[in-house]
C-alpha positions in Angstrom: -29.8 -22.5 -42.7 -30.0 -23.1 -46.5 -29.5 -20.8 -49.2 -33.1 -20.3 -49.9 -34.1 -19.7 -46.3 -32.4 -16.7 -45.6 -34.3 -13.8 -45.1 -35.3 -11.6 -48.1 -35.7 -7.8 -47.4 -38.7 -6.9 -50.5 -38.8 -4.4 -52.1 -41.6 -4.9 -54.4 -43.6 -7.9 -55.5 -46.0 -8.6 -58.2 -48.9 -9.9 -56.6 -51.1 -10.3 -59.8 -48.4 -12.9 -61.8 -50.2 -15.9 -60.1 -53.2 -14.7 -60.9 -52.9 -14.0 -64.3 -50.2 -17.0 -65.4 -49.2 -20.4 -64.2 -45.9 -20.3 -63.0 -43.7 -22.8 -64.0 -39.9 -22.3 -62.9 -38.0 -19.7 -61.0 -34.5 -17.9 -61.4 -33.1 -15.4 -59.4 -31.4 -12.4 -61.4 -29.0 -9.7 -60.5 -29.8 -6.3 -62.1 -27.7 -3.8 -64.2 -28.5 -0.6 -62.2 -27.4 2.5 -62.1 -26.1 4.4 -58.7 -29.2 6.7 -58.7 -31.9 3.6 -59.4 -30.0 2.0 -56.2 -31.0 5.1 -53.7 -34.1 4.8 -54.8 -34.6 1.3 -54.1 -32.9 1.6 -50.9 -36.0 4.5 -50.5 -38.0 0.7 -51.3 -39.7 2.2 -54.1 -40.0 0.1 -57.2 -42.8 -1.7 -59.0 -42.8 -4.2 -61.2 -46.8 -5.3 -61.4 -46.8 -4.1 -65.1 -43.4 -5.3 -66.5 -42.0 -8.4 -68.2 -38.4 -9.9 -69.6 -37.8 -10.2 -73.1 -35.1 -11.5 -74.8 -32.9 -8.6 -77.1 -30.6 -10.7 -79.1 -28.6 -12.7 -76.5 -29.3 -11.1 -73.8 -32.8 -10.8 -71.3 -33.9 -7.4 -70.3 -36.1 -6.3 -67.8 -39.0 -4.2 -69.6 -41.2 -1.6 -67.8 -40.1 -1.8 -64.1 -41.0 1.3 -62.9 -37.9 2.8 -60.1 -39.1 6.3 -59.5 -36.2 9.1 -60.2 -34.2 9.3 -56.8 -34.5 12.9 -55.8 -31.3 13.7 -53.5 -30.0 13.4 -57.3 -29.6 16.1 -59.7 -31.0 16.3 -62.7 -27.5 15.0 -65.1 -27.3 11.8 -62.4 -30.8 10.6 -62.0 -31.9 7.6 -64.4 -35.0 7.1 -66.9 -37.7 5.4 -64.5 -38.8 3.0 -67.3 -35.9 2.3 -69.2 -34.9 -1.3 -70.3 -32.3 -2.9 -67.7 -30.5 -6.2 -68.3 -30.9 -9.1 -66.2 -27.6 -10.7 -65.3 -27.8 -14.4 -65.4 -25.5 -17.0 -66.5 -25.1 -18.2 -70.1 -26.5 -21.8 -69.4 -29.8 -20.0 -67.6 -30.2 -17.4 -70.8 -30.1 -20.1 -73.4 -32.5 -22.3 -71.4 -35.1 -19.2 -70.9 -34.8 -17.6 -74.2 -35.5 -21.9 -75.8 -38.6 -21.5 -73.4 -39.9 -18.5 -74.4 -38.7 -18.8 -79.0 -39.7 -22.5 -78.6 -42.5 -23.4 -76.4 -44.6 -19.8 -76.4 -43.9 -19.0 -72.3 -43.4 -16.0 -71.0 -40.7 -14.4 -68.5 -43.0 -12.5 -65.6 -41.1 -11.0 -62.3 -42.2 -12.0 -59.4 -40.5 -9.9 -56.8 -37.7 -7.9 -56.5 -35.4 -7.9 -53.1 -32.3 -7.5 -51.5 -30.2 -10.7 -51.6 -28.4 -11.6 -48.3 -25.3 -9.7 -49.5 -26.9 -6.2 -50.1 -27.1 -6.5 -54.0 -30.9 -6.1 -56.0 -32.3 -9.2 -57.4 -35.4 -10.2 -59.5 -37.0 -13.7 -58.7 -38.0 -14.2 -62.7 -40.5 -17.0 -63.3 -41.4 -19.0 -66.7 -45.2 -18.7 -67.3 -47.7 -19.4 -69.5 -50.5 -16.7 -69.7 -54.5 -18.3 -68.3 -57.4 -17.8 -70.2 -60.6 -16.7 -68.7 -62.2 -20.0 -67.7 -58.8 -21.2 -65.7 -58.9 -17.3 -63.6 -62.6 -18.6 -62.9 -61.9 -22.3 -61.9 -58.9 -20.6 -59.5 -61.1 -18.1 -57.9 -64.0 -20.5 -57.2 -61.3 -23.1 -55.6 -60.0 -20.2 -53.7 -63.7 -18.8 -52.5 -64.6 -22.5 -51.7 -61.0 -22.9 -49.7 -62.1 -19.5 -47.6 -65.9 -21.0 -47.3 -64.1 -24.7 -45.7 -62.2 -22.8 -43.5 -64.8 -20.7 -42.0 -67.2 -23.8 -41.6 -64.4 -26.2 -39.8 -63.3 -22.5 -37.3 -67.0 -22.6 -36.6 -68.3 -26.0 -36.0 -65.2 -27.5 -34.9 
């Protein structure tokens, strides 16, 4: 069995990045976590439909991930739910995403977050560039007339 065909346990997954951007290229990030932000995604509550990577000098930092407070933990332990949290990735990887995104315009958008085969958090981070109106359109028509194909082959055939 390959690398990438090992089974994922997800923990959260934003559905809405395909919509909104064309992906280009995925990497697979760990994450800087605290203990308490661990718990909570062991409770498998995270989301990260709302949040994007940014690069903060030489470094790229997950922005707006929402992990709820974990609430066995007392109020010194627990962790900001919002708060900025490095993505650890290797120093060829950074330079090549922060080019993309100072050079060429893209953005960084998570895609999902899950358990890697070993039990540690990862983000699957993607390169986009954001659609305009006209291209969500032309992808929701192809997708309607995709639906409409397959209802009219299950029926006559």
């Amino acid at each position: 069995m390959a690398a990438s065909d090992t089974p994922r346990k997800l923990i959260a997954e934003n559905r809405r990045a395909r919509f909104d951007y064309f992906l280009e290229q995925t990497y697979e990030a760990g994450l800087a976590l605290t203990g308490s932000e661990v718990k909570s995604l062991r409770n498998g509550r995270a989301n990260i439909a709302e949040s994007y990577a940014a690069v903060e000098g030489d470094e790229i930092v997950l922005i707006n991930a929402d992990i709820p407070p974990y609430a066995q933990a007392g109020p010194h332990f627990n962790h900001e739910p919002r708060r900025h949290r490095k993505l650890l990735l290797k120093r060829k990887e950074i330079d090549r995403l922060i080019g993309a995104v100072q050079r060429d315009g893209r953005t960084l958008i998570p895609t999902k977050l899950f358990w890697s085969d070993k039990g540690l958090a990862k983000l699957e981070v993607a390169v986009a560039t954001g659609k305009k109106a006209h291209d969500k359109r032309e992808a929701t028509a192809a997708r309607d007339w995709q639906r409409d194909k397959a209802r009219l082959m299950r029926d006559k055939g």
